[in-house]
TINU-990570 format. One record per residue: residue number from 1; residue in three letters; chain; x, y, z negated of N, C-alpha, C in turn. Coordinates in Angstrom, 1 decimal. Each point is the difference from the previous one (the first is absolute). Layout:
% residues N
[atom NUM,"ala","A",[X,Y,Z],[X,Y,Z],[X,Y,Z]];
...
This chain:
% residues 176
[atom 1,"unk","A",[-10.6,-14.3,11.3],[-0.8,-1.2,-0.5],[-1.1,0.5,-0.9]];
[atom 2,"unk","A",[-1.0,-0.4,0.1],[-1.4,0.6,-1.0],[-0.5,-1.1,-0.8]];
[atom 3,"unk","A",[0.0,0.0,-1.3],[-0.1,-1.2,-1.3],[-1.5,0.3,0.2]];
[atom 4,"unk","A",[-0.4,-0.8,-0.9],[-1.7,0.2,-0.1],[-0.2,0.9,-1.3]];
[atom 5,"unk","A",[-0.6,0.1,-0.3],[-0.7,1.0,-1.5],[0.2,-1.0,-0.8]];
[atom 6,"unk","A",[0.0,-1.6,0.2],[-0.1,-0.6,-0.8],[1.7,-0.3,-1.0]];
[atom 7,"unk","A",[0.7,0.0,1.2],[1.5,-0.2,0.0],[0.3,1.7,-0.7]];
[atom 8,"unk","A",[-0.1,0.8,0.3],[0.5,1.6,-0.8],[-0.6,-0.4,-1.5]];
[atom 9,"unk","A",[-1.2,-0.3,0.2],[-0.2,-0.2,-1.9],[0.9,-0.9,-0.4]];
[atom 10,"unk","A",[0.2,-1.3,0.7],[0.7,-1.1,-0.7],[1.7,0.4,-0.5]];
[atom 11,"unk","A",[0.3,1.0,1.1],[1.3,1.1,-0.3],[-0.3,0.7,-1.4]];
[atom 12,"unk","A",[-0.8,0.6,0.0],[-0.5,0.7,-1.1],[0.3,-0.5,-0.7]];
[atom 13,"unk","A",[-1.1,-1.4,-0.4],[0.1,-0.6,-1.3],[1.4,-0.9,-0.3]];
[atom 14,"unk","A",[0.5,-0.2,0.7],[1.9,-0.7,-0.4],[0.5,1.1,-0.4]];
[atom 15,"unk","A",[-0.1,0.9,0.5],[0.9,1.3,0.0],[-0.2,0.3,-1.7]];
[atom 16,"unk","A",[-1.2,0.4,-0.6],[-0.4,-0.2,-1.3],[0.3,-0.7,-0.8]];
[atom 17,"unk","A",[0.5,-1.2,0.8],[0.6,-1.3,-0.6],[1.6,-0.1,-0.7]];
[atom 18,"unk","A",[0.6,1.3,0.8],[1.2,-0.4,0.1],[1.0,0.2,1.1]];
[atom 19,"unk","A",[-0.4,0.1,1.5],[0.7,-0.1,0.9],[0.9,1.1,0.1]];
[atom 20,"unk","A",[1.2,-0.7,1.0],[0.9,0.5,0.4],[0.2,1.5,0.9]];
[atom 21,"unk","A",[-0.6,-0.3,1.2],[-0.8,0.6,1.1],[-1.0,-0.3,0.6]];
[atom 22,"unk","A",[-0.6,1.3,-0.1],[-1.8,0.0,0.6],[0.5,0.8,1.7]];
[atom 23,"unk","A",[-0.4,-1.1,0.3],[-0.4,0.6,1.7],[-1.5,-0.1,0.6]];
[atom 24,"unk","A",[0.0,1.7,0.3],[-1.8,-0.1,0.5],[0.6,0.8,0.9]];
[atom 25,"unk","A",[0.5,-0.2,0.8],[0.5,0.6,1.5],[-1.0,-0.4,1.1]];
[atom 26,"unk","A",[-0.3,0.8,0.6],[-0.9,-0.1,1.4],[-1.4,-0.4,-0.5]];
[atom 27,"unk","A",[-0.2,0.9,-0.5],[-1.4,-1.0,-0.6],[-0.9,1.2,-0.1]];
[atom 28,"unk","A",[0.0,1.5,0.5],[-0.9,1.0,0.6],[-0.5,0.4,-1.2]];
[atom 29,"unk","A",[1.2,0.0,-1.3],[-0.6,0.6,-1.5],[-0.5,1.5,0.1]];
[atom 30,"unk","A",[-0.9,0.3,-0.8],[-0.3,1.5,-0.1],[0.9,0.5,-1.3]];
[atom 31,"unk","A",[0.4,-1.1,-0.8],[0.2,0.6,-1.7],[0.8,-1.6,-0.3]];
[atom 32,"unk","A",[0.9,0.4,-1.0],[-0.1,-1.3,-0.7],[0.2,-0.2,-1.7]];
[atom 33,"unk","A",[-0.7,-1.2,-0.3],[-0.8,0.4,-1.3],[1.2,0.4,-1.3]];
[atom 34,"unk","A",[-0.7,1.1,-0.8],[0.9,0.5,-1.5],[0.2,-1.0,-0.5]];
[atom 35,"unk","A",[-0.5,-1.1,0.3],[0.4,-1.2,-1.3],[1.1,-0.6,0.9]];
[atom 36,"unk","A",[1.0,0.5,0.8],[1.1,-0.5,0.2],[1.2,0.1,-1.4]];
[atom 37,"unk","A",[-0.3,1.1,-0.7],[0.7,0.3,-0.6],[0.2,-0.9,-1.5]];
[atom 38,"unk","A",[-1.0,-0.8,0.5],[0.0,-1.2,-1.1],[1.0,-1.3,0.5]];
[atom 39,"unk","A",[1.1,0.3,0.9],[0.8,-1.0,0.7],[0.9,0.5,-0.3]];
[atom 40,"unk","A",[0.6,-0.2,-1.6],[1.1,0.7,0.0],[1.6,-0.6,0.0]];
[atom 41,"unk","A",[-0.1,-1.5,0.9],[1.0,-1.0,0.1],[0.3,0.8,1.5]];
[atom 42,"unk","A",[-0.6,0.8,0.9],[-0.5,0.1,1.5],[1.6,0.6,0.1]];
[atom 43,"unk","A",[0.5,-0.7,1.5],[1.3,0.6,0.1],[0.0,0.9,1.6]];
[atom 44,"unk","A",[-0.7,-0.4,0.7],[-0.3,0.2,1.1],[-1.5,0.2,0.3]];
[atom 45,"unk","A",[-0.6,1.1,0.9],[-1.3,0.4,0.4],[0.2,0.6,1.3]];
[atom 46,"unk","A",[-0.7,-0.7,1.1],[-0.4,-0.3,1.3],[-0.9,0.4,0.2]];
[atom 47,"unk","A",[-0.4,1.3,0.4],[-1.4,0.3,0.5],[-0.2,0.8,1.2]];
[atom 48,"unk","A",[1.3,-0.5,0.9],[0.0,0.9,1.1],[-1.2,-0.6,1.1]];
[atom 49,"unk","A",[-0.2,1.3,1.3],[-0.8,-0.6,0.3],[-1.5,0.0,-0.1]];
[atom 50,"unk","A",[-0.8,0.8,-1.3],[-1.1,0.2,0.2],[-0.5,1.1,0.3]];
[atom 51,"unk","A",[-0.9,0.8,-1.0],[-0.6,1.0,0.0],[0.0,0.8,-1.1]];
[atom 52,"unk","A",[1.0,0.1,-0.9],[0.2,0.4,-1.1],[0.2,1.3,-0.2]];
[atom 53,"unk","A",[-0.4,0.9,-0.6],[0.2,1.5,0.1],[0.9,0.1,-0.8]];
[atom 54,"unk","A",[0.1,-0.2,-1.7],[1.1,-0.1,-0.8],[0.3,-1.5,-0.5]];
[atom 55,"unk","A",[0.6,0.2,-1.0],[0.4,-1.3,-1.0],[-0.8,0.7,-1.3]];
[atom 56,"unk","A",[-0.5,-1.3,-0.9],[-0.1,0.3,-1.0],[0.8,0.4,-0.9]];
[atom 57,"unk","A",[0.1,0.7,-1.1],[0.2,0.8,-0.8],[0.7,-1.0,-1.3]];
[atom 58,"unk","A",[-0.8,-1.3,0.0],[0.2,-1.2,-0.9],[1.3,-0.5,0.1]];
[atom 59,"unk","A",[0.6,0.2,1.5],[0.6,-0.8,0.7],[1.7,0.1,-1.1]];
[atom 60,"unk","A",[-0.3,0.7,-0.5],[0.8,1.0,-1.2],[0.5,-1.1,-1.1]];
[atom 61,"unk","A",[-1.1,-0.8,-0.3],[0.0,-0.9,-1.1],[0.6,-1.4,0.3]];
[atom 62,"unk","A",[0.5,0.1,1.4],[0.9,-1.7,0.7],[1.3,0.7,-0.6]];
[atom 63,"unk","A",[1.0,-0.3,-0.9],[1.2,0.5,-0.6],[1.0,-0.8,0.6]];
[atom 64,"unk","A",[-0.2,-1.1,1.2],[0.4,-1.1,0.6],[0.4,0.5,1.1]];
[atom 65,"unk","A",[-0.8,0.9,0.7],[0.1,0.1,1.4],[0.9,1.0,0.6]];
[atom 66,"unk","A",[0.8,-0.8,1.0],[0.9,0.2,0.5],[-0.1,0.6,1.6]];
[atom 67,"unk","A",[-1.4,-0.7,0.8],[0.3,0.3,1.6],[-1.8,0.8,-0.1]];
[atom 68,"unk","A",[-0.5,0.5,0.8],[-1.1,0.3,0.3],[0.2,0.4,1.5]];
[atom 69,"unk","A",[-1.0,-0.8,0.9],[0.5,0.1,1.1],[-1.8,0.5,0.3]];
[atom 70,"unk","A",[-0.2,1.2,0.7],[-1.4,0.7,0.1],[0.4,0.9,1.1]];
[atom 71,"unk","A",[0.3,-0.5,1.1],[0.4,0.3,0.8],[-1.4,0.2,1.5]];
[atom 72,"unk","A",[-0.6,0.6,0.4],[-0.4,-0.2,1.6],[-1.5,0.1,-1.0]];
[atom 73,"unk","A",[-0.7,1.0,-0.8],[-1.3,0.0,-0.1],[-0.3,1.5,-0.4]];
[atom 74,"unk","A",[-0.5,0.9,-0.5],[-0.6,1.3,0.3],[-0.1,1.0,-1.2]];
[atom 75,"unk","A",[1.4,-0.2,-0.7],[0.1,0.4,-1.4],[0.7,1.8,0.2]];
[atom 76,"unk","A",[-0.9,0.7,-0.7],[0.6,1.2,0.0],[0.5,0.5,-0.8]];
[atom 77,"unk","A",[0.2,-0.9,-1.3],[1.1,0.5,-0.7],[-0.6,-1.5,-1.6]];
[atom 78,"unk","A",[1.5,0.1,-0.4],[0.4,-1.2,-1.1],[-0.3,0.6,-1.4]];
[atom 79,"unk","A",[-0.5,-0.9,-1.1],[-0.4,0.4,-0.8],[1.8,-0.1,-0.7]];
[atom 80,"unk","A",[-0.4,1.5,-0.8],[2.1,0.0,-0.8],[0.1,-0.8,-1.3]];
[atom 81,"unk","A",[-1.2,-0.9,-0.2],[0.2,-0.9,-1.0],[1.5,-1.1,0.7]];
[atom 82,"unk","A",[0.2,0.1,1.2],[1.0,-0.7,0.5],[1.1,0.4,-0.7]];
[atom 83,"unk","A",[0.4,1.2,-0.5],[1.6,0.1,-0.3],[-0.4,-0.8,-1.4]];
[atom 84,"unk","A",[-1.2,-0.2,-0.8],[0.6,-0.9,-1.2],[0.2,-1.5,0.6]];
[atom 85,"unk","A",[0.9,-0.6,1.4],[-0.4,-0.9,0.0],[1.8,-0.9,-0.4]];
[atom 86,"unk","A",[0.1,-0.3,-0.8],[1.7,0.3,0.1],[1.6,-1.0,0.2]];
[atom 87,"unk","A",[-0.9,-0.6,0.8],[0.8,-0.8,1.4],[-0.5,-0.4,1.3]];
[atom 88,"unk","A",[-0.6,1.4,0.0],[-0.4,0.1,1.4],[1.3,-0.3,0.6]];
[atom 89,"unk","A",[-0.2,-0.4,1.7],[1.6,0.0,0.1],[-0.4,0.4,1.6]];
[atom 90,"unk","A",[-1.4,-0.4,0.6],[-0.4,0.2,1.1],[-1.2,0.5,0.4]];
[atom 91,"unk","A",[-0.4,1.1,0.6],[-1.3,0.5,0.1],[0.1,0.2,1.8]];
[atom 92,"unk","A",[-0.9,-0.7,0.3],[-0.2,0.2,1.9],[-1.7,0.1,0.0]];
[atom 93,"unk","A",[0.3,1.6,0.4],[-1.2,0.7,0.0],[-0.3,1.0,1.7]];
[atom 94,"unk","A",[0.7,-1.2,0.9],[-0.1,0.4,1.2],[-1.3,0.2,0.6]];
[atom 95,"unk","A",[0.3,0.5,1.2],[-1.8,0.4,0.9],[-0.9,0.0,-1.0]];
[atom 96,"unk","A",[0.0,1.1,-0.9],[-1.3,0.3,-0.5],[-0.2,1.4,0.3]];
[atom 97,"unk","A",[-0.6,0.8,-1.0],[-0.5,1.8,0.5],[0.2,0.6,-1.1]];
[atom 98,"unk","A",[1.5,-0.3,-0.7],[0.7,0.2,-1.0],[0.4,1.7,0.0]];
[atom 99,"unk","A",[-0.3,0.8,-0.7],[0.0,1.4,-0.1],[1.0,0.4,-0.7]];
[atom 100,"unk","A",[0.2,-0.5,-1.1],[1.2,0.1,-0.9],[0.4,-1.2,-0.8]];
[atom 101,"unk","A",[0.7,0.1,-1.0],[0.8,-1.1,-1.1],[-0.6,0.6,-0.9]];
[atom 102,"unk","A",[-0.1,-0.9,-1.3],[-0.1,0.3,-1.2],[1.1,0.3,-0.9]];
[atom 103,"unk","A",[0.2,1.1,-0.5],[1.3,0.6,-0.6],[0.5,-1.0,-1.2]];
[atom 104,"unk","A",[-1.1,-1.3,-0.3],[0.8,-0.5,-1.3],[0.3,-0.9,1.2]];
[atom 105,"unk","A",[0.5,-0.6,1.2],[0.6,-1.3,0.4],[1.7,0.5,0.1]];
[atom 106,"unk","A",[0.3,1.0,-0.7],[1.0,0.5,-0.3],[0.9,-0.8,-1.7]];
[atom 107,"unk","A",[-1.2,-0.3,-0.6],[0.0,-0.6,-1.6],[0.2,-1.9,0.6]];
[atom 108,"unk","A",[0.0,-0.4,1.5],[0.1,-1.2,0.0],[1.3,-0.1,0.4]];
[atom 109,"unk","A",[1.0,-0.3,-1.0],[1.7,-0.1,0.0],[0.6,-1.4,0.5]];
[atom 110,"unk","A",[-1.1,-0.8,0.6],[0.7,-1.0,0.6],[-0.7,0.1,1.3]];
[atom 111,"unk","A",[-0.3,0.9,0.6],[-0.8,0.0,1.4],[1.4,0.3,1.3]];
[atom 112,"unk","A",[-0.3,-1.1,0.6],[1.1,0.0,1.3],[-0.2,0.6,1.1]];
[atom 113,"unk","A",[-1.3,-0.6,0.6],[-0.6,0.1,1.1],[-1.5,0.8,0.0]];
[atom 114,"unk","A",[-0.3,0.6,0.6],[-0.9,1.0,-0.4],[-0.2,0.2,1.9]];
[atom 115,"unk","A",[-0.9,-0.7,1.0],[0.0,-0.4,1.2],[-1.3,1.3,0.2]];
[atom 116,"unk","A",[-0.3,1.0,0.7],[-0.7,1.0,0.3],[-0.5,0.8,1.6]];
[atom 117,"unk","A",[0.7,-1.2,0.2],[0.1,-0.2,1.6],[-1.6,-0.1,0.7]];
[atom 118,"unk","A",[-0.1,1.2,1.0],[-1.2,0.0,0.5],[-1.2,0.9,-0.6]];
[atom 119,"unk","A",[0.8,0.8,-0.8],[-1.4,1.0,-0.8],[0.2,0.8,0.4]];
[atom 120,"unk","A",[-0.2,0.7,0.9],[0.1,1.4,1.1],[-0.5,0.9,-0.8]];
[atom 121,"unk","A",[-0.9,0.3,-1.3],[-0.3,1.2,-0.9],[0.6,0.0,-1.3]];
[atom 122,"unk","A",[1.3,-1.1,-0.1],[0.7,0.0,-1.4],[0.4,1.1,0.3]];
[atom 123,"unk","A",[-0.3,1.1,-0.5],[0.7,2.0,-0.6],[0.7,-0.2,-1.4]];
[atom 124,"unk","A",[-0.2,-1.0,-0.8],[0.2,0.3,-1.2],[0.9,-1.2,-1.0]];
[atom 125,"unk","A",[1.6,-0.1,0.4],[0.2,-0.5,-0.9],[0.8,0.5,-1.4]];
[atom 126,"unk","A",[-0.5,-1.0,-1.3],[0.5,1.2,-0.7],[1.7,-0.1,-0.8]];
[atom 127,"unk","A",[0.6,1.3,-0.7],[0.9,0.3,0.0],[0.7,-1.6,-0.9]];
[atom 128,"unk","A",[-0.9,-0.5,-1.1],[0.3,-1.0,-0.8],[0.9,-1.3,0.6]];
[atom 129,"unk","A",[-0.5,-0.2,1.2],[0.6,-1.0,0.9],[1.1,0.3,0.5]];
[atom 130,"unk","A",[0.9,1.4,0.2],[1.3,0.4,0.7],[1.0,-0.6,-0.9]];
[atom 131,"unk","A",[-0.3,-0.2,-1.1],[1.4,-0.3,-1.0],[0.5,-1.4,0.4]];
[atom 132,"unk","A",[-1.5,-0.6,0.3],[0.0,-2.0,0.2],[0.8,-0.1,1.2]];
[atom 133,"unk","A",[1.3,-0.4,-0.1],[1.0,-0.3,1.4],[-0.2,-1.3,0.7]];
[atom 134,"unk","A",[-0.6,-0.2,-0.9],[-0.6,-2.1,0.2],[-1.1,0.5,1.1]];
[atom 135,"unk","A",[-1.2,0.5,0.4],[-0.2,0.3,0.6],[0.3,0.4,2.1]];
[atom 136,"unk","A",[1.2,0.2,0.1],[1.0,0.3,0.7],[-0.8,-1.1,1.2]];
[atom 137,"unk","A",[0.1,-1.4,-0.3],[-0.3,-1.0,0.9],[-1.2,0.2,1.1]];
[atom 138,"unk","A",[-1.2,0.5,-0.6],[-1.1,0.3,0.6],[0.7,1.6,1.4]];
[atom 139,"unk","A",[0.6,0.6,-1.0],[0.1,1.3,1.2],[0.6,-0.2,0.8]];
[atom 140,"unk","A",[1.2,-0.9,-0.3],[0.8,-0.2,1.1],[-0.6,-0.9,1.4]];
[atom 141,"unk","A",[-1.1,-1.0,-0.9],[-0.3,-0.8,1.3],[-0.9,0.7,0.4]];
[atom 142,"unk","A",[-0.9,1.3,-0.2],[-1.1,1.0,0.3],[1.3,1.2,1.3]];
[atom 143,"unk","A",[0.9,0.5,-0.2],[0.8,0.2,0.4],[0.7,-1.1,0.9]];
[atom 144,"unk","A",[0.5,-0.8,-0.1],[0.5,-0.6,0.7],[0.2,0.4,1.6]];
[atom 145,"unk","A",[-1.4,0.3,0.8],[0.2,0.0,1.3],[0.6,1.7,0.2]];
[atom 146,"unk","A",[0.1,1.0,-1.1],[0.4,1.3,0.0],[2.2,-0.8,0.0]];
[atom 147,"unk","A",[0.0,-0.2,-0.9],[1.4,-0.1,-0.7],[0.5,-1.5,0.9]];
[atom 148,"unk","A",[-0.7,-0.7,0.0],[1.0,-1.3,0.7],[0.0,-0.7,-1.7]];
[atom 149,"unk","A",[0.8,-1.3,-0.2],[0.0,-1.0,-0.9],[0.8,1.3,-1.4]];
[atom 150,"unk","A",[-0.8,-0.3,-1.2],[0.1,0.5,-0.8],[0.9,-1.1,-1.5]];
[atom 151,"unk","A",[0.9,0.2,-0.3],[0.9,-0.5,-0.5],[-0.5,0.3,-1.7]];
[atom 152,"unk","A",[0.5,-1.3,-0.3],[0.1,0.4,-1.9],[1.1,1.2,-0.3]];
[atom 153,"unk","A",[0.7,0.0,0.9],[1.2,1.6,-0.3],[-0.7,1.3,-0.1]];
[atom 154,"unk","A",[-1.1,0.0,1.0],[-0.5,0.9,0.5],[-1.1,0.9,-0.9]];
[atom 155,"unk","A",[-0.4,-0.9,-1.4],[-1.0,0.2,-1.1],[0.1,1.4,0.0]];
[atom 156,"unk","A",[1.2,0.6,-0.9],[-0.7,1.5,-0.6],[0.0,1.0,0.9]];
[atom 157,"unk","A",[0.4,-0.1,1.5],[0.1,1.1,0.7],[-1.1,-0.1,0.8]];
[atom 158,"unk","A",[-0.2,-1.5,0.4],[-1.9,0.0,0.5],[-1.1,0.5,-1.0]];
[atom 159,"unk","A",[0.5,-0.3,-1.1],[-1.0,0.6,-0.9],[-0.2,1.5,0.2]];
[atom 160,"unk","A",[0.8,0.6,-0.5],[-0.6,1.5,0.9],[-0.2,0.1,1.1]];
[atom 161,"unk","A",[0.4,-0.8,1.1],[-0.8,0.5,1.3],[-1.1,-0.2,-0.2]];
[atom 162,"unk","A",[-0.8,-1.4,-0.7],[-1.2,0.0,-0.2],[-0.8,0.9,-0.1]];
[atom 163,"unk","A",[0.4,0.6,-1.1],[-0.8,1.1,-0.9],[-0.5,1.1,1.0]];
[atom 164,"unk","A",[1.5,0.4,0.6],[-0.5,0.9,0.9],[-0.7,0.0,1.6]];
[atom 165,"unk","A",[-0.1,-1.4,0.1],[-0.7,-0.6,1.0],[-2.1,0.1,-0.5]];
[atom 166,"unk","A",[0.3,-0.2,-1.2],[-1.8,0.5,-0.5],[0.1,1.5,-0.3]];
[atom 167,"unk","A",[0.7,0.4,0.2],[-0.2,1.9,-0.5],[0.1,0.2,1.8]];
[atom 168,"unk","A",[-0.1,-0.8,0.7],[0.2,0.6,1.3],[1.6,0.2,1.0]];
[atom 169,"unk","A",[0.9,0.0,-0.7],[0.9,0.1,0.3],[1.2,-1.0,0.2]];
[atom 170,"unk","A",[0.4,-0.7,0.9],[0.5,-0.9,0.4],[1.5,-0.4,0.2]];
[atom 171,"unk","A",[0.4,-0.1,-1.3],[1.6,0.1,0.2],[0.8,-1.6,0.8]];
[atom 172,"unk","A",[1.4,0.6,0.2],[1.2,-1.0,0.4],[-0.4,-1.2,-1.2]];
[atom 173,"unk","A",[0.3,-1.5,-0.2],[0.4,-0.8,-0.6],[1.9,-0.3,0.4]];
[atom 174,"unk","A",[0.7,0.6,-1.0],[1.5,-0.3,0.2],[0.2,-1.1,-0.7]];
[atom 175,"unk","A",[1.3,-0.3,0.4],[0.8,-1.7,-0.4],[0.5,0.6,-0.7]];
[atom 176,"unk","A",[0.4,-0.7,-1.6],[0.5,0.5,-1.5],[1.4,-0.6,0.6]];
């Protein structure tokens, strides 16, 4: 669906106001403005869908936000003001041209889901993130069609298969 320019400001300016969640999805953004960071009630950010190369850097200053869904636009890498974000709980940063992670989204201790599906030049994630078991959800459904249904049992032994699934090497997932 494509809003008008008129409707993305009118997002804007609520959003400044106060809002909950800003959705500028499908709307063929190049950027979206630093003064998001002035939304700092913002619990959710929707910007999948355009043309966005990164996220702003501001995005740091929502102390609220919990989902960021930036999924399906042309980002080659996230600014690591993300790990001060600290209840992140969801980051879906699928089909972009995502090269690496930012070593502080390691510093975000409530991050669950971390969705990376579809970036065929991710070479780089980093060590800070192996400790987060919360994590687990995203690999296992990234794995999934490798391993078959991935169980809450299954957490700390998929965890290292993970690991060694980005170093190249592809281990068993065993039943605990």
């Amino acid at each position: 669906m494509l809003r008008s320019a008129a409707t993305v400001e009118a997002n804007r300016a609520s959003c400044a106001c106060g809002c909950r969640e800003f959705n500028c999805a499908s709307n063929r953004l190049r950027s979206l403005p630093a003064a998001i960071g002035r939304c700092t009630r913002l619990k959710v950010l929707k910007c999948n869908g355009n043309r966005l190369d990164t996220l702003p850097s501001d995005v740091s200053k929502c102390k609220a936000l919990h989902t960021i869904i930036a999924s399906e636009n042309v980002m080659q890498l996230l600014p690591s003001s993300l790990g001060e974000l600290p209840v992140l709980r969801m980051l879906d940063v699928q089909n972009n041209r995502l090269e690496g992670l930012p070593y502080e989204l390691g510093d975000c201790a409530s991050l669950e889901t971390l969705d990376c599906t579809g970036n065929p030049d991710l070479a780089m994630v980093p060590s800070s993130l192996r400790d987060n078991t919360k994590l687990i959800l995203w690999i296992c459904r990234e794995k999934q069609r490798a391993y078959g249904r991935c169980s809450r049992a299954h957490v700390r032994r998929a965890h290292v298969c993970v690991w060694n699934a980005f170093a190249g090497h592809l281990a068993e997932v065993e039943e605990l």
